[in-house]
Phi, psi and omega in degrees: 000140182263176197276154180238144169281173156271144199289129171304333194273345166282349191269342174245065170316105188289169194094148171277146168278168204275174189296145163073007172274345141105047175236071158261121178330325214259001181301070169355332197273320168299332193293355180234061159290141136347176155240283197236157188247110167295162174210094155266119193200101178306314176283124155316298150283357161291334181285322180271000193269296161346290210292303203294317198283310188244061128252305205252054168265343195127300218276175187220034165323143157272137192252158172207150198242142191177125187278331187214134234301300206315287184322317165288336158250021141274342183263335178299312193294322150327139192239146033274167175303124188289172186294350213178127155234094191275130201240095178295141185278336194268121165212175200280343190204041166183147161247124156084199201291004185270310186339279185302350184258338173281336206270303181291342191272022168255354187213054195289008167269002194265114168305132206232119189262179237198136159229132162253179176264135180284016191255328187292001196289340156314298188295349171328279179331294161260025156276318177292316165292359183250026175103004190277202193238322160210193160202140168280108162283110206322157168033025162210022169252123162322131188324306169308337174288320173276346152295320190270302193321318189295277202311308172293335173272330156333273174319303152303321175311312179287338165284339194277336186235021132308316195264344168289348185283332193274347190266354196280313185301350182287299198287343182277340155243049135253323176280328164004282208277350142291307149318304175311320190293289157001288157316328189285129174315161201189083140004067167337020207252150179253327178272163192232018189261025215203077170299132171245137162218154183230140173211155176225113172239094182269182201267332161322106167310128160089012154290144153272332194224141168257222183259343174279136197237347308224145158208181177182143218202146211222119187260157174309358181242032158070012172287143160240131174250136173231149176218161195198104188230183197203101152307108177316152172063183191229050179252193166312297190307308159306303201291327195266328171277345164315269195330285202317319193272349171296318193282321165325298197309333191258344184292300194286330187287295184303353171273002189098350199271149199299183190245026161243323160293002181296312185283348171271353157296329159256020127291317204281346193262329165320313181299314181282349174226033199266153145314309172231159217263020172235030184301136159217182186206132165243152170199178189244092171231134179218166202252155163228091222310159175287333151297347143102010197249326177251146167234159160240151179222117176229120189256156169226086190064015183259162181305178178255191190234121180297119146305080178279142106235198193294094177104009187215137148252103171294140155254130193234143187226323170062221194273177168194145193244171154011170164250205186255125180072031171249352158193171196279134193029091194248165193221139192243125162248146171259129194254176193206135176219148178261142204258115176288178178314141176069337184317156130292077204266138189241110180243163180204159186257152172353306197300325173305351179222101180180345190295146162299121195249007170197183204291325190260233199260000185300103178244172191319303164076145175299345160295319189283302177309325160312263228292337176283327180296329226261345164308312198268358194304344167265003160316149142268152218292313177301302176301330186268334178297338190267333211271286149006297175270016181262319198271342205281322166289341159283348162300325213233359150319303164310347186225043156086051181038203205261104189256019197227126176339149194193128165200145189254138174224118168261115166240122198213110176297128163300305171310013188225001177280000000 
């Protein structure tokens, strides 16, 4: 038999519902009725003893009717899904607990309640373990009864793929956020002379990794290099050309290559792998001689690198080329600078001074990040990198804070404090 609706004049059954049955529209308990109830069901008269049971429950689901499972998980698999799938176990082309298990698996989003027999309620029973949301006994169930079972196995269905939906996004940004952790660098170093502190915040909600980059890495002849860069824009896609080009970066170092064939091997690899060709990265890389007295610095469109020392913050910017892939043949010099005793080199991305400090377009800006800095110079090197990016966000806190990736690299020898 194809499906059919149940004549529409049963479902507005005249008469008030009886007291205390909780069918006032205004009722909480309506909110997870169903709209349509399916019924497989062979027997005829068991299909109107249904159809008579949800007119005088009240609800006002529209019904469809089907003698046999094949029909029903063709109308089930179609969407939208029905609301309510009432399930005889005895049909024409299936017996017992396979009903329901053939049934969800064509339709494992449809809530299914299971009709027995008052001699069958074990199998009631082991309909329900097998995935349905409840089960009825033909002819001994009350209208009211048979109405909240519907609304409830409805309701449960829909909390059982909430919580299963919250549980795949729970396990899916937790391993996310494994990975991210992962991508993040872990220093190379061999000397044990060299405090390092680092920090990252990226600007993407519910992230570990932006677009911003940093390493740092100690080649055998006891230089340690480090860089820190910033991929336009903060989405997955920035963050994934970040990585890439931090492990090139650490790859071309520990291999020997100068920091000008360096840099033009990460522009040819930016290119071969930005999404769009007007994608660029600026970054900051400097070397820190093993005599503990000199840096070399080579910038590509980046910010400069604060100079600490005591009671004093330098911004030293030295020569500075390009950023990287913003334009054709581009040229990078390296400045050599001397690192006095005790100095401190800070290098950070964009994002740490950019925040907004008033109602139009006025930010901090790198004069303002000195200054903020130049306050903190008797911190030690952790307290002062947390306090700093503690005080740049309450600046720009009232006008929505630091909405752009941010990372900080403190480098400082010990032996020279």
């Amino acid at each position: 038999m194809s499906a059919r609706p149940a004549q529409p004049a049963r479902h507005g059954h005249a008469g008030p519902p009886a007291e205390g049955s909780g069918h006032d529209r205004d009722n909480p308990e309506w909110l997870g009725e169903p709209e349509t109830v399916l019924l497989v069901e062979d027997d005829a008269g068991d299909a109107l003893l249904v159809e008579e049971l949800l007119a005088d429950s009240g609800m006002r689901a529209a019904l469809t009717w089907v003698r046999s499972l094949a029909e029903a998980k063709d109308l089930a698999a179609r969407a939208p899904a029905p609301g309510c799938v009432l399930l005889d176990l005895h049909l024409p082309d299936v017996q017992g607990i396979d009903a329901v298990t053939q049934l969800l698996a064509a339709a494992p989003a449809a809530p299914v309640v299971v009709l027995t027999g008052l001699a069958e309620e074990s199998a009631g029973l082991a309909a329900v373990a097998a995935g349905a949301q409840d089960y009825l006994i033909k002819g001994q169930t009350p209208p009211d009864v048979f109405g909240r079972a519907i609304r409830y196995a409805a309701q449960r269905k829909q909390v059982e793929q909430a919580s299963a939906a919250l549980q795949v996004s729970a396990l899916r940004a937790e391993e996310n956020a494994r990975l991210e952790r992962a991508l993040l660098p872990t220093p190379v170093l061999r000397t044990g002379e060299l405090e390092v502190v680092t920090r990252y915040r990226p600007g993407r909600a519910h992230a570990l990794l932006g677009g911003d980059f940093y390493d740092i890495v100690e080649t055998s002849d006891g230089t340690v290099h480090a860089v820190i860069g910033d991929v336009c824009g903060h989405g997955v896609a920035e963050a994934a050309l970040g990585v890439c080009l931090r492990v090139a970066w650490r790859s071309l170092v520990l291999a020997g290559a100068t920091p000008l064939a360096m840099m033009r091997l990460l522009e040819q690899l930016l290119m071969a792998e930005r999404e769009d060709e007007y994608v660029f990265a600026t970054l900051t890389h400097l070397a820190l001689s093993a005599d503990q007295q000199h840096v070399r610095l080579l910038r590509a469109g980046h910010p400069g690198v604060m100079l600490r020392r005591p009671g004093r913050v330098d911004l030293i910017e030295g020569a500075a080329g390009p950023a990287v892939g913003l334009v054709p043949s581009p040229h990078w010099t390296e400045t050599e600078l001397a690192l006095p005793p005790g100095a401190g080199l800070v290098l950070f991305t964009d994002g740490l001074f950019e925040g907004r400090t008033g109602p139009g377009s006025e930010r901090l800006g790198e004069a303002g990040l000195v200054d903020l800095a130049t306050d903190l110079t008797a911190l030690p090197p952790a307290p002062f990198v947390d306090t700093l990016l503690e005080r740049t966000e309450a600046v720009a806190g009232e006008y929505g804070g630091l909405a752009d990736d941010v990372a900080i690299v403190h480098l400082r020898w010990k032996a020279a404090c």
